[in-house]
N, CA, C and O atoms as a GROMACS GRO file, in nm:
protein
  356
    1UNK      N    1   5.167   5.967   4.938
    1UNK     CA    2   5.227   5.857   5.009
    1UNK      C    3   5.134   5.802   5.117
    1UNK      O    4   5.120   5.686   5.154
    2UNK      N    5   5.056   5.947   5.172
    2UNK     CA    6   4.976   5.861   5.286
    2UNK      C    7   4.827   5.864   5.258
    2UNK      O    8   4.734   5.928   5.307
    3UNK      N    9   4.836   5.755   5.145
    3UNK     CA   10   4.703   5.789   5.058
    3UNK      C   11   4.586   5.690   5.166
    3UNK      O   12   4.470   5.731   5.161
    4UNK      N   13   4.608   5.583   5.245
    4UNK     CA   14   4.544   5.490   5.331
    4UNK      C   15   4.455   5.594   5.446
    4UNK      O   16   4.353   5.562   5.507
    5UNK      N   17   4.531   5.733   5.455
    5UNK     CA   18   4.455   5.822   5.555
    5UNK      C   19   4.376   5.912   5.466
    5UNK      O   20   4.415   5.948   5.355
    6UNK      N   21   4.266   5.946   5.518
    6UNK     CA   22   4.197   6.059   5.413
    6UNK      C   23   4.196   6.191   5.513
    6UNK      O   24   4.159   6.307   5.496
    7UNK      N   25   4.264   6.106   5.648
    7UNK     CA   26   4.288   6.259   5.710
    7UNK      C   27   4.389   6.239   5.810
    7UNK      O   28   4.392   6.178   5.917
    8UNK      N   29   4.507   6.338   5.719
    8UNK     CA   30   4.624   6.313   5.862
    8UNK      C   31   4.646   6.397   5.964
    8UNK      O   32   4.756   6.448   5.982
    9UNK      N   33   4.560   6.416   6.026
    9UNK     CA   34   4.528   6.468   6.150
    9UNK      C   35   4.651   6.386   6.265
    9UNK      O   36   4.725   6.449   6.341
   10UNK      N   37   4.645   6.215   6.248
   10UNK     CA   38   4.668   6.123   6.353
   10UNK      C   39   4.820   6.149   6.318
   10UNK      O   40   4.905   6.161   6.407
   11UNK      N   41   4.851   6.159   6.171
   11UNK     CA   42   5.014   6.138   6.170
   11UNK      C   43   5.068   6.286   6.200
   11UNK      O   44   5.190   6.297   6.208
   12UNK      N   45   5.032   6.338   6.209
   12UNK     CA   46   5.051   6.508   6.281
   12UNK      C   47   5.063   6.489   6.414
   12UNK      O   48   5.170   6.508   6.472
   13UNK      N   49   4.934   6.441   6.485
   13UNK     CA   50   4.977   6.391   6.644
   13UNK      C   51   5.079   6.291   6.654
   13UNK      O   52   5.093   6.250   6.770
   14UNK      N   53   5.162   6.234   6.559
   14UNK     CA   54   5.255   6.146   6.661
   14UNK      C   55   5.367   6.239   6.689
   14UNK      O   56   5.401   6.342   6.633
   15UNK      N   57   5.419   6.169   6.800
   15UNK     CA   58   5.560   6.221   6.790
   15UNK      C   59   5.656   6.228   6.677
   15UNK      O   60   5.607   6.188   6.572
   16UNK      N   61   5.764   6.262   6.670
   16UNK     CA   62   5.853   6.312   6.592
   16UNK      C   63   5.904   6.166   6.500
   16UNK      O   64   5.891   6.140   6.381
   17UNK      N   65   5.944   6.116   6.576
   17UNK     CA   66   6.007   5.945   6.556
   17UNK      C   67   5.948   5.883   6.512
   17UNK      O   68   5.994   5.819   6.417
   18UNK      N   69   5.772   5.859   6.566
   18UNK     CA   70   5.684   5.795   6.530
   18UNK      C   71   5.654   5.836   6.306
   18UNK      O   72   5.664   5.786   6.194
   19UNK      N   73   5.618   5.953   6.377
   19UNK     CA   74   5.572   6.010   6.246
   19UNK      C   75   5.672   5.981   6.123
   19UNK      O   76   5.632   5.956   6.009
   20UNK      N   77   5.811   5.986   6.160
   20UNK     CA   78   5.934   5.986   6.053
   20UNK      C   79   5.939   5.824   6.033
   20UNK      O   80   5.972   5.773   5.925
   21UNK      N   81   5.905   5.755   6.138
   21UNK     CA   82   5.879   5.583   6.091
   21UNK      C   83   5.794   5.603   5.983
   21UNK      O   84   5.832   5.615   5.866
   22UNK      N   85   5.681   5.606   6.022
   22UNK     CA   86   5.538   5.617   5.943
   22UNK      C   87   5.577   5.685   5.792
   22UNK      O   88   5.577   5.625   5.685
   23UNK      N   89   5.591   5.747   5.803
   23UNK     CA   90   5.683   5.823   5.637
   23UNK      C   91   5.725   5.718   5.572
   23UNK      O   92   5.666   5.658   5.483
   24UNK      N   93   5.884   5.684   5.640
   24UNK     CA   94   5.947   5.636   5.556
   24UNK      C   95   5.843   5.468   5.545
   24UNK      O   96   5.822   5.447   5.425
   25UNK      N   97   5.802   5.397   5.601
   25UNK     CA   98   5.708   5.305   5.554
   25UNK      C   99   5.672   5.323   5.447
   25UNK      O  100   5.706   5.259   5.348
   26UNK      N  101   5.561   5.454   5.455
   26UNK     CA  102   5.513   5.455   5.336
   26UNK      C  103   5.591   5.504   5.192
   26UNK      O  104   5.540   5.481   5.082
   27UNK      N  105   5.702   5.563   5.206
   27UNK     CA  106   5.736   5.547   5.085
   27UNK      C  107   5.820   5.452   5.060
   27UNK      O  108   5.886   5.475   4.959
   28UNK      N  109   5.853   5.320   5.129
   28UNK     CA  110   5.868   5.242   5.130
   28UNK      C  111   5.783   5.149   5.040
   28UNK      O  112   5.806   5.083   4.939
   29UNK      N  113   5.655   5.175   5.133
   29UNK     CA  114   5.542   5.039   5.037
   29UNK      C  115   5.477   5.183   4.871
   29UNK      O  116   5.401   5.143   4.782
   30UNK      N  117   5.511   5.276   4.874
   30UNK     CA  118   5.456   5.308   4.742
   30UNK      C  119   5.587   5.275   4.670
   30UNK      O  120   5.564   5.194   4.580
   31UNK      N  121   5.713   5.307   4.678
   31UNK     CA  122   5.825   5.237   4.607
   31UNK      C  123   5.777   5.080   4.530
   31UNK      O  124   5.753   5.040   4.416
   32UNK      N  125   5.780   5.028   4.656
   32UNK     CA  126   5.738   4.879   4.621
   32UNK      C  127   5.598   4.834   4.506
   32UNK      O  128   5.577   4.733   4.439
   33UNK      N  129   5.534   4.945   4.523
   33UNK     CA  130   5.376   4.911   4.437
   33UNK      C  131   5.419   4.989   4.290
   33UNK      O  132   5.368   4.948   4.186
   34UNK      N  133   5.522   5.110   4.288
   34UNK     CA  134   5.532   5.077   4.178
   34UNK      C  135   5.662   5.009   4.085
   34UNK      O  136   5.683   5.023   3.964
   35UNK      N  137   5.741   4.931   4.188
   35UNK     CA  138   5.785   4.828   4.160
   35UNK      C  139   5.750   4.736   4.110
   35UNK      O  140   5.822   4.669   4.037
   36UNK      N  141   5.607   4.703   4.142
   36UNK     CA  142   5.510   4.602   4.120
   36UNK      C  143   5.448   4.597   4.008
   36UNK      O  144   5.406   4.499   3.946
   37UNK      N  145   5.441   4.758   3.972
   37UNK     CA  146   5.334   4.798   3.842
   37UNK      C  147   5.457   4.757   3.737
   37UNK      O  148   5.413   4.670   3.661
   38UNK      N  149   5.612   4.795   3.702
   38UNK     CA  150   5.664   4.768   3.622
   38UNK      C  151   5.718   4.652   3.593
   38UNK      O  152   5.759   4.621   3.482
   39UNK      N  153   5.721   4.561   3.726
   39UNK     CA  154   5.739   4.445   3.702
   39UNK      C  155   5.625   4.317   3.654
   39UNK      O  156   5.654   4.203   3.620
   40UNK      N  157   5.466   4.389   3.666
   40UNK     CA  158   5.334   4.341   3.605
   40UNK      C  159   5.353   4.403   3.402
   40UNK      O  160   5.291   4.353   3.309
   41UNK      N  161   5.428   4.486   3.395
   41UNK     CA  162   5.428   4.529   3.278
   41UNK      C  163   5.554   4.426   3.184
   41UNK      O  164   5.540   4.387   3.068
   42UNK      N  165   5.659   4.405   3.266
   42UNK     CA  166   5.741   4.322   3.186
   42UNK      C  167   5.707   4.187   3.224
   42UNK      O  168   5.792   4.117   3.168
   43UNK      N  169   5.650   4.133   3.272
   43UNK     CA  170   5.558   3.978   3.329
   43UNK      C  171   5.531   3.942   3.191
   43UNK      O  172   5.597   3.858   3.130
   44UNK      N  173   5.421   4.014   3.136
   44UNK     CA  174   5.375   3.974   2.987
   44UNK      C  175   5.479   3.913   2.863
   44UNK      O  176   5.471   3.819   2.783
   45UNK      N  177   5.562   3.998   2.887
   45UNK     CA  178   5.693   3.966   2.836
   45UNK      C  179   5.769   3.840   2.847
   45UNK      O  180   5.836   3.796   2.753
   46UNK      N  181   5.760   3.786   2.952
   46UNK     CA  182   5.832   3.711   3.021
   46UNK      C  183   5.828   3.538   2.974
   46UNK      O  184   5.716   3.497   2.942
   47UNK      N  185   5.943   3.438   2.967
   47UNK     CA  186   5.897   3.320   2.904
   47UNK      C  187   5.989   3.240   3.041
   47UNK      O  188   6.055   3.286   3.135
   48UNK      N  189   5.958   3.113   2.999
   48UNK     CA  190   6.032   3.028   3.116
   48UNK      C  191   6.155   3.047   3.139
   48UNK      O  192   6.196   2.978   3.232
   49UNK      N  193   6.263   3.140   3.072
   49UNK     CA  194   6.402   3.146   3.032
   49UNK      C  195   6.391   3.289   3.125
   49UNK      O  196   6.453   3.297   3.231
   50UNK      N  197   6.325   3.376   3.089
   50UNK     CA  198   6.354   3.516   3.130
   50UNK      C  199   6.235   3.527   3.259
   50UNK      O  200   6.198   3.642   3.282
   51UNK      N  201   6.183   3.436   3.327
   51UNK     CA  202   6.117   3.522   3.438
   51UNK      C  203   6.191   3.527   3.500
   51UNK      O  204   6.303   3.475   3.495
   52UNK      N  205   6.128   3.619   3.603
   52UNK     CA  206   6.287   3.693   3.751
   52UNK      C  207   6.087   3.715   3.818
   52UNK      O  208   5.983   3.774   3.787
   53UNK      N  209   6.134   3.633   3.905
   53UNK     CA  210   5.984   3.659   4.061
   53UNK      C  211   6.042   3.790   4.111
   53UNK      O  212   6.152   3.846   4.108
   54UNK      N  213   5.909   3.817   4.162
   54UNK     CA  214   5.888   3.978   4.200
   54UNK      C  215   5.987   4.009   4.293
   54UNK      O  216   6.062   4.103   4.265
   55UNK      N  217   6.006   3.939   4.419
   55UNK     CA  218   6.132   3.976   4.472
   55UNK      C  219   6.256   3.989   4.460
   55UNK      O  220   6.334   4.051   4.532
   56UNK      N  221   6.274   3.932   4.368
   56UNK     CA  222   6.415   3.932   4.302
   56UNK      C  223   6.456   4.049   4.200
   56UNK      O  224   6.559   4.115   4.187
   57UNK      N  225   6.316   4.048   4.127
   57UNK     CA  226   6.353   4.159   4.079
   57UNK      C  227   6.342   4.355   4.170
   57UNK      O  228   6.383   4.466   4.138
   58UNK      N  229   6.248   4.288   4.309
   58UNK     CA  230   6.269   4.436   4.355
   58UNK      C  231   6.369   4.443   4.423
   58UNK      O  232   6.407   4.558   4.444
   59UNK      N  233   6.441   4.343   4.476
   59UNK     CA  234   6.582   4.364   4.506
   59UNK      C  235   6.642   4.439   4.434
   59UNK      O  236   6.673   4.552   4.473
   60UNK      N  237   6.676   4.391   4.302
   60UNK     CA  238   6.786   4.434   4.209
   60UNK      C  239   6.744   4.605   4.140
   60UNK      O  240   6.827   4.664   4.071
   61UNK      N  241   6.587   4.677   4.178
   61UNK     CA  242   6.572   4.806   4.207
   61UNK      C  243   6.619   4.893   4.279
   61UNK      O  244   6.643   5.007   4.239
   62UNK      N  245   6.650   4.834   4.448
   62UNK     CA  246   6.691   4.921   4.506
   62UNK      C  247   6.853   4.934   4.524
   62UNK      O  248   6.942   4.848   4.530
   63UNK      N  249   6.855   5.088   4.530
   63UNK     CA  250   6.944   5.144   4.513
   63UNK      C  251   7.049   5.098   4.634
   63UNK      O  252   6.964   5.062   4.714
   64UNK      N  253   7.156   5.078   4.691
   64UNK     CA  254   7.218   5.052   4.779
   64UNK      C  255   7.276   5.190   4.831
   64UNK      O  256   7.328   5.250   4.737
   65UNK      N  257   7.286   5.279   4.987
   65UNK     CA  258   7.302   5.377   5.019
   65UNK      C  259   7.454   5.374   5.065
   65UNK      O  260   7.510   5.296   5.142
   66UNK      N  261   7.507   5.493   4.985
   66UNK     CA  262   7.653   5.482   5.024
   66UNK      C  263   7.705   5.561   5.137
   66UNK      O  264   7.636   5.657   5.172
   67UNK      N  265   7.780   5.546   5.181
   67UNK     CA  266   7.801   5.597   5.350
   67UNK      C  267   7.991   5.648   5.292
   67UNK      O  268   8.073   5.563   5.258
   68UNK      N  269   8.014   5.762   5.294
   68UNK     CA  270   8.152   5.781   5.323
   68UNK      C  271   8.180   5.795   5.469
   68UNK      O  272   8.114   5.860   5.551
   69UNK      N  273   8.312   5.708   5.492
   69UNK     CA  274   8.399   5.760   5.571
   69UNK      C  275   8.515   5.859   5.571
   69UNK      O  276   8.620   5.835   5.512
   70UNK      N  277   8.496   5.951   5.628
   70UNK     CA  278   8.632   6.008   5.660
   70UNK      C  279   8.629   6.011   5.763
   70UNK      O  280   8.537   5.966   5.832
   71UNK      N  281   8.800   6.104   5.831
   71UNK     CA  282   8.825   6.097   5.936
   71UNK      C  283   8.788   6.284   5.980
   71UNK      O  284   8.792   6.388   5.914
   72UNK      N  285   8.753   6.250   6.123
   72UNK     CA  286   8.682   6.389   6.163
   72UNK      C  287   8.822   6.503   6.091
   72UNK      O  288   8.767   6.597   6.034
   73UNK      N  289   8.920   6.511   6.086
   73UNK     CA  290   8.991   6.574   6.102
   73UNK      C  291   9.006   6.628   5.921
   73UNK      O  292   9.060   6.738   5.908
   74UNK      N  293   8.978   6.582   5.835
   74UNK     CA  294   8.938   6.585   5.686
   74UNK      C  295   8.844   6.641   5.700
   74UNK      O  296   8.873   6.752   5.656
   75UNK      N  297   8.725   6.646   5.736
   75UNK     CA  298   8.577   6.664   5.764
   75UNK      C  299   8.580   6.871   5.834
   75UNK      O  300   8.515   6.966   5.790
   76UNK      N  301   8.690   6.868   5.957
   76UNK     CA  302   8.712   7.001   5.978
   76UNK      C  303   8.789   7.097   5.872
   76UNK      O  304   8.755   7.206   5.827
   77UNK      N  305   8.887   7.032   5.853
   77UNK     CA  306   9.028   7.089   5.768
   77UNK      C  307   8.926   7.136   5.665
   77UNK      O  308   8.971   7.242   5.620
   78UNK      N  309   8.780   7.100   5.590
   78UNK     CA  310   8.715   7.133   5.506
   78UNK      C  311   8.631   7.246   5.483
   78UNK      O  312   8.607   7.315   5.384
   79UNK      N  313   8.587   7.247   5.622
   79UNK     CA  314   8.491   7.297   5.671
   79UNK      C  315   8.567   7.478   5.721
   79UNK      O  316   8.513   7.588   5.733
   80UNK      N  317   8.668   7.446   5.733
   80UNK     CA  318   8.756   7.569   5.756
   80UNK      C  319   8.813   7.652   5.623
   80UNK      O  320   8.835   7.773   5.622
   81UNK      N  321   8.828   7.578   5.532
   81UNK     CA  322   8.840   7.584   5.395
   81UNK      C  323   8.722   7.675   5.350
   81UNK      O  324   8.736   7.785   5.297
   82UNK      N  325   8.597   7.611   5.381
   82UNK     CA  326   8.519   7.682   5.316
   82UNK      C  327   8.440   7.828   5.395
   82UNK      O  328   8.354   7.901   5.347
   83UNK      N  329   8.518   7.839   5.553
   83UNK     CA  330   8.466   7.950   5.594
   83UNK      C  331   8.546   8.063   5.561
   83UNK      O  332   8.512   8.180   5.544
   84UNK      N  333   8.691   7.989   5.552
   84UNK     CA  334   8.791   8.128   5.484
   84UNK      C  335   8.764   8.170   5.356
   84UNK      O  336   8.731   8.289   5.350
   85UNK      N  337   8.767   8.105   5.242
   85UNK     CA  338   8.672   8.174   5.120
   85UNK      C  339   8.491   8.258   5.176
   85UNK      O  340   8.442   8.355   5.118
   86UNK      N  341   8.448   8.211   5.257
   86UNK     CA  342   8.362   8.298   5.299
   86UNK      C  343   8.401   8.414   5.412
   86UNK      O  344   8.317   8.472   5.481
   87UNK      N  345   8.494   8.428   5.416
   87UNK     CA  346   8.538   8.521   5.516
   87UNK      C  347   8.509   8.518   5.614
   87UNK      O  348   8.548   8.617   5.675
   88UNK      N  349   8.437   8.429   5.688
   88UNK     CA  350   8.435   8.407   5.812
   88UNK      C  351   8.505   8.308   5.952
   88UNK      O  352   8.467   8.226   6.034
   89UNK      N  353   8.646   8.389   5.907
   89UNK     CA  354   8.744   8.324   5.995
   89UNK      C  355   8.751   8.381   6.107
   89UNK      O  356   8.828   8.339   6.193
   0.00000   0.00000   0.00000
């Protein structure tokens, strides 16, 4: 992922935050490149009817992240559940 450094010395010195930015960037932009490579592979393919531009189609790649809600009180009632089968009530 952090193929631009040939020595990560620097991303070791950042802070914690810094460094976890820097990450997710990069697998951010390698996502995207080989987004790029499969969407250069179906390009060839492609006629005035069926192109989809590169952004559009890396939109429709990424995955959308699902977030449950519950309420804290579901979340304990569970969590108690699973310490009594472990016996540690």
């Amino acid at each position: 992922m952090l193929t631009r450094y040939s020595n990560i010395d620097f991303v070791l010195r950042l802070s914690f935050c810094e460094g976890l930015s820097l990450l997710i960037k990069a697998l951010e932009e390698y996502k995207k490149e080989k987004a790029w490579q499969v969407w250069l592979a179906k390009y060839q393919h492609m006629d005035k009817e069926s192109y989809v531009p590169f952004e559009d189609f890396y939109k429709k790649t990424k995955v959308p992240e699902v977030i449950y809600r519950r309420p804290a009180a579901d979340i304990l009632a569970e969590a108690d559940e699973i310490r009594k089968k472990l016996g540690k009530v």
